[in-house]
N, C-alpha and C positions, 0 to 999 in steps of 0.2 A: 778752821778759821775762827780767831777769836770775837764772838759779837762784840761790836763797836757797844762805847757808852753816849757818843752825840756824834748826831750827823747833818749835815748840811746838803739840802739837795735845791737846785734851782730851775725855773724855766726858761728859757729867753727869746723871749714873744715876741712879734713879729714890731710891738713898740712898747712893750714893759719887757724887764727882767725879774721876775718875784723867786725868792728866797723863804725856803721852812728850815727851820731849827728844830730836829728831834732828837729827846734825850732818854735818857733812863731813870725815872724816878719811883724809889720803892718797888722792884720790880715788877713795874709797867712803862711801855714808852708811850709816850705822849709828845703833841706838839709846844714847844716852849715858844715862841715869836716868828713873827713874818719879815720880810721887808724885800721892798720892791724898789725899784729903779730904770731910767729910760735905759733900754736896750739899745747900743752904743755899734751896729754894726754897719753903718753910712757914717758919710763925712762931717764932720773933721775927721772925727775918732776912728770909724773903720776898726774897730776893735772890740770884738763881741766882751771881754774877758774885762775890758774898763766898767761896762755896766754892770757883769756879777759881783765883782770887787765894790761897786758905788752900794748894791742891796746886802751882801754880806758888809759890810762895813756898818749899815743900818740896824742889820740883825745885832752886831757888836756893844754898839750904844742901846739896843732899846733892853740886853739883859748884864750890861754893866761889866765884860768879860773880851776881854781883847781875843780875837778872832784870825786878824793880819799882823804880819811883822811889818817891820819898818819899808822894808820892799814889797809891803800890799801883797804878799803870797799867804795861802793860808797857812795859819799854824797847826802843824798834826806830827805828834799826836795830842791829844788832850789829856793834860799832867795834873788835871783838879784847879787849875787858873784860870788854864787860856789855852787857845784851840781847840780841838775838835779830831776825832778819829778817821771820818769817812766826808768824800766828797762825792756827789754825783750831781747827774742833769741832763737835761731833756732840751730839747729845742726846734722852736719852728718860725725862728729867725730868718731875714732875708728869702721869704717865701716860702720857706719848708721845702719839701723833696715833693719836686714835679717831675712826672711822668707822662710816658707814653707806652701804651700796650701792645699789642699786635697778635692774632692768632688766626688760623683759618677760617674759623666759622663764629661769625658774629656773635650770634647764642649761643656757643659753645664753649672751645676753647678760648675765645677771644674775651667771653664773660668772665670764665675764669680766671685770667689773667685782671682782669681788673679787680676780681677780690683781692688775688694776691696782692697786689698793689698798696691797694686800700686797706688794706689787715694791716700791711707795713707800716702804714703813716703815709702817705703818698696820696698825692692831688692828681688825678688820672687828667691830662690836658687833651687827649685826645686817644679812642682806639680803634687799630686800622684792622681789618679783615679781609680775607682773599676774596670775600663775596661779599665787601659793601658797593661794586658799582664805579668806585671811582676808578680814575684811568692810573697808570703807572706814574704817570708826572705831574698829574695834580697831588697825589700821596706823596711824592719825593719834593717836590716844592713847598708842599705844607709841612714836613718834618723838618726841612731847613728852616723855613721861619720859626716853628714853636720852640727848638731847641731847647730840648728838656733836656733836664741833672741825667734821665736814665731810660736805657729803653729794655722791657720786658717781654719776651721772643717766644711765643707759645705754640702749640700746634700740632693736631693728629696723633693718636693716640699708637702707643709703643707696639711697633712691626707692623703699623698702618704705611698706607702711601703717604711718599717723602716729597712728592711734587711740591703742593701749595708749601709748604714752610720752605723750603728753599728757595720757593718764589719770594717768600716773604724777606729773608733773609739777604737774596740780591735786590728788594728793594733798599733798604738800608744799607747797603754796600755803594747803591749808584749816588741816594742822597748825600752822603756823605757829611752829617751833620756836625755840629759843634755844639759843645754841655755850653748850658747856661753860664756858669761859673767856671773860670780856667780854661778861655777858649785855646789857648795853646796845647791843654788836653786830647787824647781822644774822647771820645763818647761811652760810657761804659754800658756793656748789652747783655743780659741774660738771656740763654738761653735757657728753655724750661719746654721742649717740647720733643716729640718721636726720638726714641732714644738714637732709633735707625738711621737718624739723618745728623747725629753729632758728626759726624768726619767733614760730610761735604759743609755744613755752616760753620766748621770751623775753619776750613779752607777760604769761603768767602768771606769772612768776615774778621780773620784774626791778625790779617796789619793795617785795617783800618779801623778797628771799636777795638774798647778794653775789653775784651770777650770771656763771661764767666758761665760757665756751661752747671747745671744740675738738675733732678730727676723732674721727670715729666710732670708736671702740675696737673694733666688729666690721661695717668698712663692705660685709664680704661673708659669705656661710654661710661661706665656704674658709679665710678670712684673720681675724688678729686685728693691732690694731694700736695695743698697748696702751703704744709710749713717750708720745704726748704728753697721755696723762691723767695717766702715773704724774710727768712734768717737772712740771705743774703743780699737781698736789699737793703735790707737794715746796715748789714756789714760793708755794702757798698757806701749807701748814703755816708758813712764814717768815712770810708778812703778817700771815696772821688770826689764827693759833696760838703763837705765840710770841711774837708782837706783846703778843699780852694776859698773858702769863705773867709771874710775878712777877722781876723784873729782866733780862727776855730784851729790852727793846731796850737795857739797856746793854752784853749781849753782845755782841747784834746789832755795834752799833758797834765792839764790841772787836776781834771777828775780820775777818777779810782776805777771806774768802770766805763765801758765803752757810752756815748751820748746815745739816746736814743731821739727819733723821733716825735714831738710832743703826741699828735693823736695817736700812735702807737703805744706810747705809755700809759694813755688814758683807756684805751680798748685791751688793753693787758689787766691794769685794776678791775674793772667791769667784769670779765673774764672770769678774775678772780672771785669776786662777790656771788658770780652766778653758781660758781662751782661749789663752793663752801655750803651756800643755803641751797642748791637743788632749785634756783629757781631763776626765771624765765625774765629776762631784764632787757631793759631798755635806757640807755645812757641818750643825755643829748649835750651839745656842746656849742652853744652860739656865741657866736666871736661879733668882731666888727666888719669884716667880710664873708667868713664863712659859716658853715652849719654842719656840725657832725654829727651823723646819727651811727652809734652804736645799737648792736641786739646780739642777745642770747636765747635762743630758741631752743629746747631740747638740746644744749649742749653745742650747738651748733652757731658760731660766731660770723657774722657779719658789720663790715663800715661801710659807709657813704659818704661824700662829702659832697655838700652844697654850695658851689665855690660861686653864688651871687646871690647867697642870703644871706645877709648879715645886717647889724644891727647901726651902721654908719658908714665905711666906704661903700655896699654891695645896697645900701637899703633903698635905692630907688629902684634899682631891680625887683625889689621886692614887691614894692609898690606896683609898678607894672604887670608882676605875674602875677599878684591878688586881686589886681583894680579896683579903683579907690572905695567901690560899693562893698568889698567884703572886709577893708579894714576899716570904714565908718559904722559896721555895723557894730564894733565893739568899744566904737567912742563914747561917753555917755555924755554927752551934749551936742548942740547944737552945731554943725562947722560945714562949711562949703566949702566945696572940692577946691578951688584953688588955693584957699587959706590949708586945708590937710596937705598939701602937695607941696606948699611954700616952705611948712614947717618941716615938711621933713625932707626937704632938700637942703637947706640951711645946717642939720645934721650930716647932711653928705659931706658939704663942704671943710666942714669944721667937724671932723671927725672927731677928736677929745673932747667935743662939750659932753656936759650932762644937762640934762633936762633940769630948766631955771624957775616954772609953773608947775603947779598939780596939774593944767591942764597939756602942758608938756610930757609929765611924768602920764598922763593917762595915752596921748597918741603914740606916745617911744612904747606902752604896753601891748595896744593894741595892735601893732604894727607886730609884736612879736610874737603875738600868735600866726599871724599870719605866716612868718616866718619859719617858725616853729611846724604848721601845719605843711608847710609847701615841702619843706625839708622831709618831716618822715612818710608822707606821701608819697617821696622820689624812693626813701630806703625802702619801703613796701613793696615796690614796683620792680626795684634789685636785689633786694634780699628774698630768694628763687632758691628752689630746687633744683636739681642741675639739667639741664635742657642735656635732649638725644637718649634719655634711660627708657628703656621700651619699657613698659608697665603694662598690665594687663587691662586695658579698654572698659569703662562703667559708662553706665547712662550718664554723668554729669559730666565727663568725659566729650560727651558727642555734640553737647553744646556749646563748647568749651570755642571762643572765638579765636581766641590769640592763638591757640594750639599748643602754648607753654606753662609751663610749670605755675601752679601759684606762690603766693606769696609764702614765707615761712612764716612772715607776722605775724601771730594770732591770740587776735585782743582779749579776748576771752580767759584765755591761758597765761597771759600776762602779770608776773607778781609783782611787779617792781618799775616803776619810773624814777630817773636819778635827771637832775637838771643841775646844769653847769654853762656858766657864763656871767659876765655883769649883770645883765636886763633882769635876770634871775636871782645869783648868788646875793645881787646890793639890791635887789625890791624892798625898798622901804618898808615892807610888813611883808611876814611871812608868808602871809594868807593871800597877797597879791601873786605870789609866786605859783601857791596851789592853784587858783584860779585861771594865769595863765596857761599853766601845765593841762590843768583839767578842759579848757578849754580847745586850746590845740591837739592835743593826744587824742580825747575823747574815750577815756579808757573804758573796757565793759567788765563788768561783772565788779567784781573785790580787787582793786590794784593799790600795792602800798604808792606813798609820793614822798622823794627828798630830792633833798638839792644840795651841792659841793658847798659850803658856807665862804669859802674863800679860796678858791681855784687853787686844791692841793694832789689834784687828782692825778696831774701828770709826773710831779716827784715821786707819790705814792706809786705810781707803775714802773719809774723804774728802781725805788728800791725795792719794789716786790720779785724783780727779778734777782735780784741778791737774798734779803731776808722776806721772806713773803709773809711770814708771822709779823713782823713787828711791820709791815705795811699794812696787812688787815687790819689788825689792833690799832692802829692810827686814825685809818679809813673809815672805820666803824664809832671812834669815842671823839675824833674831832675834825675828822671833815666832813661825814653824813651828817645834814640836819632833816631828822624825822619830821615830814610834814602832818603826815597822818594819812588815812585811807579812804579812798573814793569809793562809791557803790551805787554803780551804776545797773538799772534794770534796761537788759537790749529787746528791744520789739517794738511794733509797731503801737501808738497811742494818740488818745484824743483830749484833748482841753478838758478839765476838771476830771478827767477820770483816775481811779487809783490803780499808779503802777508796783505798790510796795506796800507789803504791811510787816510786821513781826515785831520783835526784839533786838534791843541790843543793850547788854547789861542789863540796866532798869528801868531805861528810859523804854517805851512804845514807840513803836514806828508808824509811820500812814503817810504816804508820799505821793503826790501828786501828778499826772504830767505838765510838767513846765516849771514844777518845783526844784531848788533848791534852797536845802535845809545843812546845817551846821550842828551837830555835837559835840561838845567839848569831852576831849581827852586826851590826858596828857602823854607828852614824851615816857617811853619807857615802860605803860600799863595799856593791856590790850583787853579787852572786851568781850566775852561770849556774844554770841549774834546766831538768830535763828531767822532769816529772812525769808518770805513767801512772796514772790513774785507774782503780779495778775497773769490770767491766763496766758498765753503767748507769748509771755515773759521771760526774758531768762538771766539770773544773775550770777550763773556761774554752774547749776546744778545740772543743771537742763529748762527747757521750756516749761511754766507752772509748775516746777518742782521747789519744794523747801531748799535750803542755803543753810549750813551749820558749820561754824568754825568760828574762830576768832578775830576780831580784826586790833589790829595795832593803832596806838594814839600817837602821838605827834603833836608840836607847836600850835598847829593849827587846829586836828580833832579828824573828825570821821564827818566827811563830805557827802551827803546821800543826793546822787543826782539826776533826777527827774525827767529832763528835759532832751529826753529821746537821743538816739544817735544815727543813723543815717535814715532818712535825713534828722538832720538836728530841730528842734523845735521852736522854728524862728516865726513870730508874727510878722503877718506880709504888710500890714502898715507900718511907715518908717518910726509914726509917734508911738505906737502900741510895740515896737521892737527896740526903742530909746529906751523905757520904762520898765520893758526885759534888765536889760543889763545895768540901769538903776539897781532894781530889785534884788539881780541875781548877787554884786560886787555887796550890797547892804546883808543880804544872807550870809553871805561865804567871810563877813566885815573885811572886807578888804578893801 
């Protein structure tokens, strides 16, 4: 296959459409222009493919090079004039691909099942188990209402007992649901469970669902084996879900390669980045309703999605699951609860505003930490080890309350925070952006921080799936903006005492508890650092041991942050905790 010399890849968001223009220059590709436009797939229009044509059409004017013909289709190939080689795109239009899961054992199979899901791009709406309690027609009344694009059919592990899944399976046979989209359709259903019970769920289920059967997502207690549910999901959402969406087969035909998913495409680049450096990352993705949390943990990929935190339809939700005491605590002025509440319900309402005040621009931040916080809190608490794997019994073990798995999280081990979204990508200073991040994350030890500059993260995944060099290459020179690195000491600490001393290049260290401090260092130059932690301390080596390696510069610099982590180091008076986050936003200049 010959590499393209420019390509055009788009997204088409649930109310923008935005458009990158990548080309080949001096052999290197690079992004040449953006352009965006309202996503066009509600009425009048009803036609996803008027709004890529309205932001390619933008891209055309803003680099002087006709792009559409007279009939607004794109021109390809690209003859040194006009057009363009390659088309692709992503999308999470008209709601994206909702789901519903289903497996025998809640913590088990049925968890599984919601990875795969969520790997795919998929908004889990609900997941049923043979052992959650509910009666058979509260489950089959609630899948008729939710009517989801898709349901994913898990359960019991290969030449186990076939009972519960086919229990499961004539549940959805009695429901007898209808897909969101194309209710003239059937409902399209994966099957992904006991190889032993393909016959009989196919007999129940194959003339009433679109029925696509393949290999067991957990064909052992040990193993999960969750690519070929999540491929086919993907391959579904094309058929049955965007088939029916309002002008998605004239995309369909547009593009070169099959649509993917937008968070799918996003948790693919991530993926990507993890694998390349060997290191251990964490993607986040704040929208206006939702919150996506990506992680790579030892190689090992998890998403989440947070479908009522978001930054203007979901953000009273937020509010609520915060309560208003833990987002004023990051205001830094004076404000009464019902004036915090007013403001940011007026955001509900009027979801495209932006923030008209700095003191607007300060609650829309505050509000997203919180948001940011509640979001990877939930990923910590699903991103698990696989529940059922017998393991040999230790004392930590025995105290162990929930009786499951921990987290894979783990902050310590953490190289990489990547931040995507408006509240982020458009923070009016860069150093607002670290600040939030550094706030909500809380990261421990040495953690690098960037953010998406301009939400290209979801083209960039799925041209990685075709050229994955020249998506890196993109990924890395113009959509990561290097913030700089954070360095935090984890343990416990008291007011004025010293949690840090050492080096770093030439400057001396001496950091405080409750401190933070700011070094400048630029994008692209990293630093030697020899850091000594107080006792009980740890920044990465172990408890009071030295720290030696490099840290990376960035926009922003090298973050050194003082002020404890669980708990965090908040003064219990509310003027003495006003005067914190004065001090902390004047340190970090943001």
């Amino acid at each position: 296959m010959e590499t393209p010399h420019s390509i055009i890849a788009t997204d088409c968001g649930s109310t923008t459409t935005k458009a990158i223009l990548i080309e080949e220059h001096g052999g290197e590709y690079r992004l040449v222009a953006r352009g965006e436009a309202p996503t066009t797939v509600e009425a009048p229009a009803e036609d996803v493919t008027l709004g890529v044509r309205n932001a390619i059409a933008e891209l055309s004017e803003l680099i002087g090079r006709p792009l559409l013909d007279s009939q607004r289709s794109i021109i390809k190939p690209y003859d040194g004039r006009q057009g363009v080689d390659m088309y692709l795109s992503t999308s999470s239009a008209g709601g994206g691909l909702q789901m519903v899961v289903a497996g025998v054992v809640r913590q088990m199979s049925a968890a599984s099942a919601q990875k795969a899901a969520l790997g795919a791009g998929a908004v889990v709406m609900e997941a049923f188990a043979a052992n959650d309690r509910r009666l058979p027609h509260e489950k089959t009344e609630l899948i008729r209402h939710l009517r989801p694009d898709m349901v994913l059919l898990a359960g019991g592990i290969d030449g186990g007992t076939k009972k519960h899944v086919i229990e499961l399976a004539q549940l959805f046979a009695a429901a007898d649901a209808r897909p969101r989209l194309g209710s003239s359709y059937l409902l399209p259903i994966i099957y992904a469970g006991n190889a032993e019970a393909r016959d009989e769920v196919r007999e129940i289920l194959q003339d009433k669902v679109a029925l696509e059967i393949v290999d067991n997502l957990r064909p052992t207690l040990e193993a999960e084996n969750l690519r070929p549910a999540r491929m086919k999901i993907q391959e579904q959402f094309l058929e049955h879900v965007m088939a029916h969406a309002p002008g998605y087969p004239n995309l369909i035909a547009m593009a070169d390669r099959p649509i993917m998913p937008t968070p799918a495409a996003v948790g693919a680049i991530i993926q990507r980045i993890a694998a390349k450096y060997k290191a251990n990352v964490v993607g986040i993705d704040i929208g206006g309703a939702t919150t996506d949390v990506f992680s790579v943990f030892s190689g090992v990929y998890n998403r989440t999605v947070s479908a009522n935190y978001g930054m203007s339809y979901s953000i009273s939700n937020v509010l609520s699951e915060a309560g208003v005491d833990n987002v004023k605590r990051w205001v830094p002025f004076d404000i009464a609860d019902n004036a915090l509440r007013n403001s940011l319900k007026n955001k509900m309402i009027r979801p495209t505003s932006i923030p008209y005040t700095k003191e607007d621009l300060q609650l829309e931040q505050a509000l997203c930490r919180e948001a940011l916080r509640l979001s990877f809190e939930q990923h910590c608490l699903l991103a698990t080890g696989l529940k059922g794997v017998q393991k040999q019994a230790d004392i930590g073990a025995m105290f162990d309350q929930d009786g499951g798995e921990g987290s894979l999280v783990d902050l310590l081990a953490l190289d990489m925070i990547i931040g995507s979204g408006g509240v982020l990508s458009h923070a009016p200073k860069r150093e607002q952006a670290a600040l939030m991040m550094l706030d909500a994350f809380l990261p421990e030890g040495v953690t690098r921080l960037a953010v998406d500059s301009i939400f290209m993260m979801p083209q960039l995944g799925v041209l990685g799936e075709v050229y994955p060099d020249i998506a890196t290459a993109v990924f890395e020179k113009d959509c990561l903006v290097a913030l700089g690195t954070s360095v935090a000491p984890v343990g416990p600490g008291k007011a004025g005492r010293t949690v840090l001393t050492g080096k770093i290049g030439d400057e001396h260290v001496d950091l405080k508890y409750g401190e933070l401090k700011l070094l400048p260092l630029e994008d692209g130059k990293t630093a030697y650092a020899e850091l000594q932690p107080a006792r009980g301390l740890d920044v990465g080596a172990g408890r009071g041991r030295l720290w030696k390696g490099e840290l990376s510069g960035g926009c922003v610099g090298i973050l050194l942050d003082g002020r404890g982590r669980r708990p965090f180091g908040w003064a219990s008076a509310p003027e003495q905790r006003l005067d914190q986050v004065r001090r902390w936003a004047e340190a970090a200049k943001a």
